[in-house]
N, C-alpha and C positions, 0 to 999 in steps of 0.2 A: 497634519499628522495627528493620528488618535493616540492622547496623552493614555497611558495603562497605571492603573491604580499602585503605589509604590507594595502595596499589601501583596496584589497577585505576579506582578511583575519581579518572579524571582531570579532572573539574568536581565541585565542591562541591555542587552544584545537584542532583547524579544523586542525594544524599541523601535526596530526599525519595521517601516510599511505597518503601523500598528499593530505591532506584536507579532506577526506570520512572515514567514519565510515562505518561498514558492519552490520546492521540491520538485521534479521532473527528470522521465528517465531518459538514457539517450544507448546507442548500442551500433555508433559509428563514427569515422573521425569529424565530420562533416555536420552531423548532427550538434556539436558543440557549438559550433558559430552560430545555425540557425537558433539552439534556444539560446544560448547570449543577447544574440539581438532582441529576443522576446521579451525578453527581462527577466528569467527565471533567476533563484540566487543560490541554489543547491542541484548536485546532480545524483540519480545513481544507475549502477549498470549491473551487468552478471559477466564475469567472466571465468570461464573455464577451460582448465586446461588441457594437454591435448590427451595427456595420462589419462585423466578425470574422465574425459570424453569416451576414449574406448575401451576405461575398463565399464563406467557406466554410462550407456549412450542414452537412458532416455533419461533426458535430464532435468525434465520438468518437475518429476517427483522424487527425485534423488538427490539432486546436489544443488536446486536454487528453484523458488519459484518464478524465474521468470520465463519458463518457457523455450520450447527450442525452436532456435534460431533469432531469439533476443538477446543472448548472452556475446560477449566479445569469444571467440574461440583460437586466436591467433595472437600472442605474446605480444609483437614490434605493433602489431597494431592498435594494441590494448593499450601499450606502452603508451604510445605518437596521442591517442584523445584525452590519456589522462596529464599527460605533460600540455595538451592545448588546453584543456581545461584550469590548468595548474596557473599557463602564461594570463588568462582571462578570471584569476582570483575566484574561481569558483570551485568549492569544493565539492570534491566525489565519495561517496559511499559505496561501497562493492557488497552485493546482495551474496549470502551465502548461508541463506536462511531454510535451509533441508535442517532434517533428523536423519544423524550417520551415528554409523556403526562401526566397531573396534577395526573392520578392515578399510574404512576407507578416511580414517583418522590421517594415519603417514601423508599419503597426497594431498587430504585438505589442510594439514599442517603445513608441511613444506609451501603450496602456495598461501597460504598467512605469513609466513616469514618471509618468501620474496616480497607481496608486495607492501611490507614494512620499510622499503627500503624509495620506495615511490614517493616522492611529498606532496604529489595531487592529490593520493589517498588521502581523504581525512578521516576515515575509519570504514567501518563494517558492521551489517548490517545481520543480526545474525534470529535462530528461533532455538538452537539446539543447548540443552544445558549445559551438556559436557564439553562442547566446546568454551561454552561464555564459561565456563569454571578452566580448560586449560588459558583460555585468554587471561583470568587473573592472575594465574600461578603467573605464567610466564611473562608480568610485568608486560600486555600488550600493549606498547606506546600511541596507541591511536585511538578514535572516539568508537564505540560500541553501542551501539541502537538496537532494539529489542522490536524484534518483526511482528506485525501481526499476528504472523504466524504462531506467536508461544501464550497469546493468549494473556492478554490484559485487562481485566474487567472490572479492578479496584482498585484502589490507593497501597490497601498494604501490598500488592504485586509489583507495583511500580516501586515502592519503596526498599522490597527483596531485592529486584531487579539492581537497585540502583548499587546495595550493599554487593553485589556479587559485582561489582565495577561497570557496571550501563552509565551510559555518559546520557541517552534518552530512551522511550518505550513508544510505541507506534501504537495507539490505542485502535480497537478493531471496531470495522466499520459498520456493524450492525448497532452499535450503542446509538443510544436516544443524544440527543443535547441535552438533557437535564441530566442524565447520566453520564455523562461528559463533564457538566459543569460541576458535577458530585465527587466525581472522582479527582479532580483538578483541586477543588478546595480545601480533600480530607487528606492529601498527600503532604506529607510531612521533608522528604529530601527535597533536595535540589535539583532532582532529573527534570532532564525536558519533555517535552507532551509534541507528539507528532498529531496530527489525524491527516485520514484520506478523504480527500475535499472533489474527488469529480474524475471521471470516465471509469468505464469495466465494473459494470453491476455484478458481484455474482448470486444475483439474485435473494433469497433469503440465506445462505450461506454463512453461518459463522465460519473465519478464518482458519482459525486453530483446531478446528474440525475438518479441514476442510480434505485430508487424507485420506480420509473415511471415505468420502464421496469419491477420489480418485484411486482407484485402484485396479480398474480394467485395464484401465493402459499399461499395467506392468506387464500383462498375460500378453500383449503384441508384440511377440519376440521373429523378428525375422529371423533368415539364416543367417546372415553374418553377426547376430547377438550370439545365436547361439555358439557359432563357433568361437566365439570370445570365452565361453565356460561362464558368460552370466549366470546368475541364480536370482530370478525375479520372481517373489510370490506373491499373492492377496494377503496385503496386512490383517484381514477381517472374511469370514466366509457366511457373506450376506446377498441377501436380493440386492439389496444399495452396490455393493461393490461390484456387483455382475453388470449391471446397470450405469455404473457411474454416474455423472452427473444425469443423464437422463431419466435416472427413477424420478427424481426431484419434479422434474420439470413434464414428467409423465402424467405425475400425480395432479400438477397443476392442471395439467391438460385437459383430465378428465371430472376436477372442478371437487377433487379431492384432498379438503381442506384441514383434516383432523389435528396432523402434526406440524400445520401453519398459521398459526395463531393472526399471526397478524395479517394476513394474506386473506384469510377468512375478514375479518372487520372490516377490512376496505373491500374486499368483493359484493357483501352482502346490501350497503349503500347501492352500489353501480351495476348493483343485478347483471353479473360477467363471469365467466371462465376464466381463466388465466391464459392468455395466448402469448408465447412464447414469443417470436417474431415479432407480435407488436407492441409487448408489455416489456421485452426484457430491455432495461434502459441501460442509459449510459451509467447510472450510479455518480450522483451529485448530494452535495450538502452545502452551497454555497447560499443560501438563503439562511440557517442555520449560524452564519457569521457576527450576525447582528448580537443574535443572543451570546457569543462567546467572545465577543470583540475586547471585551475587559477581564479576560485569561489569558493568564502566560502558555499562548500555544507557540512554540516555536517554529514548525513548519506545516507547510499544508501540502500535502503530497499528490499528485499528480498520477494515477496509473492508467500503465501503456503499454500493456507485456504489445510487440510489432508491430506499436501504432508507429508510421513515421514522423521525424523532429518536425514537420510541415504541423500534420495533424498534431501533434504535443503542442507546436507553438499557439496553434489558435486558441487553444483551451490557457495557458499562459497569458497571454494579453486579453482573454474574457475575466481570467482571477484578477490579473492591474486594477481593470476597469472597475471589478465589483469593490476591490480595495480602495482605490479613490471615492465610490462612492459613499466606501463607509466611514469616511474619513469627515464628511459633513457634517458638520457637527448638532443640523436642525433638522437629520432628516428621521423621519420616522419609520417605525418596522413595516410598516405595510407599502411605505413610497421604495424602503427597500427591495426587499419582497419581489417587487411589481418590477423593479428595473433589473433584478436579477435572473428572472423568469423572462424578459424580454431577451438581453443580452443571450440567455443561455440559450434561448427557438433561435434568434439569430443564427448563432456558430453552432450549433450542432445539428439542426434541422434547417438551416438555409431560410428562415422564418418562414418555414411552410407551413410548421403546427407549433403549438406550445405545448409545453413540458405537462408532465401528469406525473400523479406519486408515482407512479413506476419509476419516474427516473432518479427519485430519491436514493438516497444511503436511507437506512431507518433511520428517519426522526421523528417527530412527534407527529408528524402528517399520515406518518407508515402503521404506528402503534402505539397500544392504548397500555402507559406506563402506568400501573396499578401498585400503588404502594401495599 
């Protein structure tokens, strides 16, 4: 077990597995046992309700980033994986990290207060301010994690965050490791430090932006939205937002690099295009371990918006694995490195090929951190 320095180690708790937790989501009742057996030690889901659903059916950008048909949508059954969950001491988070408005406050309220009453819950997962501010007022008795989604890029953020009652903050996955390890050392509370450690690249995408980019999909109103009296508009009246993510990846395509910094740097080495299909990776930072192995990170997050618990679990016992590795206490960054890179071609490309910075998270492999 890798001993963590008493200076960075500011909960006792970040002791176990050296200092990380393995975060993974799940969005059936069946999916609990397989990631149990995996070894995961955190869960989290989406669930929404049936109100929720048809006053606002698309729910990807409305009421949770997880996407439709990730979310639990049925109550007894929401109920039945978080009480399995509960029986197998593993805590659950419920994602409900949208930006709502004065009308859809009542609904996301009432279900915050039922499932206050759950004790699988062990909090929520939120990006919205007015809600993490009704959460204070209203003495929310469960733990509150702060989404990528609202955007964390310093210490004093995390440290707001914490004064507005965040129990932790989910730092966004385009930061460097030294920008990681930066904001980790100048943070002054006692919040915890999430990161996303591996699957669903979204490409060069910051998080908390990441609205901006989706907003075509409000305009696909079938007829049964419409007769619901939805009112779906474009947050923003842009090329980008007509486009959606595709402008992004448009631009890549056609090897147009202006407002991608980093994307330009590593293309210009490897004299390449950005190809879509065979560039857009899985999004990993498990090489980047070594370097933060001696920060109080309390979990490493897993994303999976319909990946199945089969698929989650392989990626869970490839983090064990990298974890025992890092636990050696003679081994060096680059024997890491090398066995992390192996392990990951294994489980995600059936060791047909090895990993390339594309399948990075941005780390220092991706871009060139310029003080």
């Amino acid at each position: 077990m890798i001993i963590c320095t008493l200076v960075l180690c500011k909960n006792v708790l970040n002791m176990k597995k050296g200092c990380f937790n393995i975060l993974a989501p799940f969005s059936a009742i069946h999916d609990v046992q397989v990631l149990k057996d995996a070894g995961v030690d955190e869960l989290y889901c989406g669930y929404i309700t049936e109100d929720l659903k048809n006053k606002w059916p698309l729910a990807f950008n409305i009421l949770n980033r997880r996407g439709e048909g990730s979310s639990f949508d049925n109550y007894a059954v929401f109920k039945e994986a978080i009480s399995q969950a509960y029986k197998y001491n593993l805590p659950v988070y419920l994602t409900l990290n949208g930006l709502y408005t004065s009308q859809q406050y009542p609904l996301l309220l009432s279900l915050v207060n039922n499932i206050q009453s759950l004790p699988g819950i062990k909090g929520i997962i939120v990006a919205d301010i007015g809600l993490l501010l009704y959460l204070k007022k209203s003495k929310f008795k469960k733990e509150i994690h702060i989404s990528t989604i609202a955007g964390c890029f310093n210490s004093l953020t995390a440290d707001f965050y914490k004064e507005l009652g965040a129990n932790r903050v989910i730092l966004d996955r385009q930061l460097t490791v030294e920008e990681i390890k930066d904001i980790i050392s100048r943070i002054k509370s006692d919040i915890d430090i999430e990161i996303l450690i591996i699957r669903e690249n979204c490409g060069g995408f910051i998080d908390s932006l990441c609205t901006f980019l989706h907003c075509s999909e409000q305009l696909e109103l079938n007829t049964e939205t419409i007769k619901k009296n939805v009112s779906l508009i474009k947050a923003y009246d842009t090329e980008i937002c007509d486009l959606g993510c595709e402008f992004y990846f448009k631009k890549l395509a056609n090897g147009n690099f202006e407002t991608f910094d980093s994307l330009t740097e590593l293309s210009k080495p490897m004299n390449l295009k950005y190809d879509r299909d065979k560039h857009h990776g899985f999004g990993c930072r498990i090489c980047d371990l070594y370097d933060l192995k001696e920060y109080p990170i309390k979990s490493l997050k897993i994303v999976g918006r319909g990946k199945s618990s089969q698929e989650i679990s392989k990626f869970v016992k490839l983090l064990l694995r990298v974890l025992n590795n890092l636990k050696q206490a003679d081994i060096s960054k680059s024997e890491f490195q090398s066995k992390c890179k192996a392990l990951f071609s294994k489980v995600a490309f059936n060791g047909k090929k090895m990993c390339s910075n594309f399948d990075c998270y941005f780390s220092n492999s991706l871009v060139k951190n310029e003080k």
